[in-house]
C-alpha positions in Angstrom: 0.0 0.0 0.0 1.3 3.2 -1.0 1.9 5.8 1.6 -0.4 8.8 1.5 0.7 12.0 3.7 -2.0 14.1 4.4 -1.5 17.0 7.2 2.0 15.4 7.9 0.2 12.5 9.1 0.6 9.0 7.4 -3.0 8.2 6.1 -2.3 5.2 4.3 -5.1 3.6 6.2 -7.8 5.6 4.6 -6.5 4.6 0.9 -9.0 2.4 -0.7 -8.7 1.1 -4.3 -11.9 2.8 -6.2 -13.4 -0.7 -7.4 -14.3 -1.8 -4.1 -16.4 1.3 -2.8 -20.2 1.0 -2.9 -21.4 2.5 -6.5 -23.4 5.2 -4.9 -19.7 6.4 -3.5 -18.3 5.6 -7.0 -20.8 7.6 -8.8 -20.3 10.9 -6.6 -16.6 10.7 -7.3 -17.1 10.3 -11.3 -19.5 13.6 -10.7 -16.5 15.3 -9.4 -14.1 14.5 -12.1 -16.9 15.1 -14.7 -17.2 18.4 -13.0 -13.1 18.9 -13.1 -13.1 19.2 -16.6 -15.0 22.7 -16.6 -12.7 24.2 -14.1 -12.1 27.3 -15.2 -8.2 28.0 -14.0 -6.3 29.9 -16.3 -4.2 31.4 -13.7 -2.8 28.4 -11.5 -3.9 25.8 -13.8 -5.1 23.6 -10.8 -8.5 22.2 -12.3 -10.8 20.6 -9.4 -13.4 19.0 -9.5 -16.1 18.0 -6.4 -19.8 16.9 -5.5 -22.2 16.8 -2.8 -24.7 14.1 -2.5 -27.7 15.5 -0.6 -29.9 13.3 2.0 -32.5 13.1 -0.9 -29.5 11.8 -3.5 -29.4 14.7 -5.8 -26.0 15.1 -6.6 -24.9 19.1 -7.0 -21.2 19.1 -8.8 -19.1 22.1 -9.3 -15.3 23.0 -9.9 -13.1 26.0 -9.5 -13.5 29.2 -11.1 -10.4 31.3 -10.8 -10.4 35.4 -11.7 -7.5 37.6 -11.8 -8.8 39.7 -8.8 -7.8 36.4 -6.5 -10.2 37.2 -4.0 -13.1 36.6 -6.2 -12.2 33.0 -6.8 -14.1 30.0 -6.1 -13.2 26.5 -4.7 -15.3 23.7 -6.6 -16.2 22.3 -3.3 -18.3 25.6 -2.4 -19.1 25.8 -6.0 -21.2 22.7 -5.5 -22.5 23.3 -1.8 -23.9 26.6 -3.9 -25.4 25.5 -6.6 -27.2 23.3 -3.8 -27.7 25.8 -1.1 -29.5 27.9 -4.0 -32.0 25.1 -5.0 -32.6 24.6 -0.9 -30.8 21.7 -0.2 -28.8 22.0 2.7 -29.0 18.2 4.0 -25.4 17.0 2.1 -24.5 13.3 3.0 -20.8 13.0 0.9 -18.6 15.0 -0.6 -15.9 14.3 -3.5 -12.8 16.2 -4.6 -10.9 15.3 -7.4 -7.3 17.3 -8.5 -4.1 16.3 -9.6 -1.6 16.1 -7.6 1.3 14.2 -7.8 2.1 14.1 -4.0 -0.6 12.9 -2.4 -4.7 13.7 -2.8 -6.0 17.3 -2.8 -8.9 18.2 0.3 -10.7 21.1 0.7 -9.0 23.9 1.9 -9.8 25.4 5.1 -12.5 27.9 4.0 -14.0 24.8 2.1 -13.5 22.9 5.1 -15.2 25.5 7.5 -17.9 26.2 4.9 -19.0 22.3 4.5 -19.1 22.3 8.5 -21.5 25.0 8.7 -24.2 22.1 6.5 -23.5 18.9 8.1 -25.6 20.0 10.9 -23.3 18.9 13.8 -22.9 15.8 12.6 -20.1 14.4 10.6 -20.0 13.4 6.4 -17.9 11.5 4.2 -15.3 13.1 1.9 -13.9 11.2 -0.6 -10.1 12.6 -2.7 -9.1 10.9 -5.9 -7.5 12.0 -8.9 -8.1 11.9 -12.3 -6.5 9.1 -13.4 -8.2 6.0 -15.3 -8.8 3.3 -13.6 -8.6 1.6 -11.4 -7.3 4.4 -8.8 -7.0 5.1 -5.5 -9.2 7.1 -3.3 -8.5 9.0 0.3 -11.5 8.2 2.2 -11.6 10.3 5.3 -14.5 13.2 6.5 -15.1 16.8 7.1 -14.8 16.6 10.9 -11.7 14.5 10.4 -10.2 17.0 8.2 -11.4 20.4 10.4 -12.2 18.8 14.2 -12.4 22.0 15.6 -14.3 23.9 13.2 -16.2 27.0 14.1 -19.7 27.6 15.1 -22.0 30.1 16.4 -22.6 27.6 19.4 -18.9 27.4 20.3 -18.1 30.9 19.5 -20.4 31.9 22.4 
């Protein structure tokens, strides 16, 4: 098993080959990478790729969408808890990422991180991290909470 790093932790653990994740896990991450390929990053040249499932199964994809005036950026991961947020869905149930990266997987950022934590309602959601590679590939299975465990909240900023 290869080793993964991931927060200067080995994660190896978490690495599961794509083929033997439920389909329902499968099909969220082939929403991310379909997503990837409209990235629009002519600046870094980063393209990402994610999804949210919602607790009805909708899937809402999105990918990053760069602009010379940096702040105005978007992160595909809150590009697709948008698009969902806008049509009232706020219920998600798993999220995919997927980006290239030759050292290890790509996560959310931190304000990616902090904005998912705000929708998963206190409780905790899978995130899955692959890359866009044919198959069969590998996939960092870890979640939100894992990734942020102290996140912010209006009940612990009190």
């Amino acid at each position: 098993m290869t080793q993964v790093f991931i927060n200067g932790a080995r994660d190896e653990l978490n690495v599961r080959e794509f083929e033997s994740l439920d389909p329902s896990i499968q099909e969220l991450i082939l929403a991310a990478t379909e997503a990837r390929k409209q990235a629009y990053c002519p600046y870094s040249n980063f393209a990402v790729g994610a999804a949210l499932r919602t607790s009805d199964g909708t899937i809402y994809s999105g990918c990053n969408i760069e602009n010379g005036a940096y702040a105005t950026c978007i992160c595909a991961e809150r590009t697709a808890a948008v698009k969902a947020i806008s049509e009232a869905k706020r219920d998600f149930v798993a999220c995919a990422v997927v980006a290239q990266q030759d050292n290890g997987f790509t996560t959310p950022c931190g304000v990616c991180r902090q904005f998912l934590s705000e929708f998963v309602n206190g409780k905790d959601i899978p995130l899955y991290a692959a890359k866009p590679t044919n198959l069969p590939l590998r996939v960092l299975c870890t979640s939100v909470l894992q990734l942020l465990p102290n996140s912010f909240s209006f009940s612990n900023g009190k």
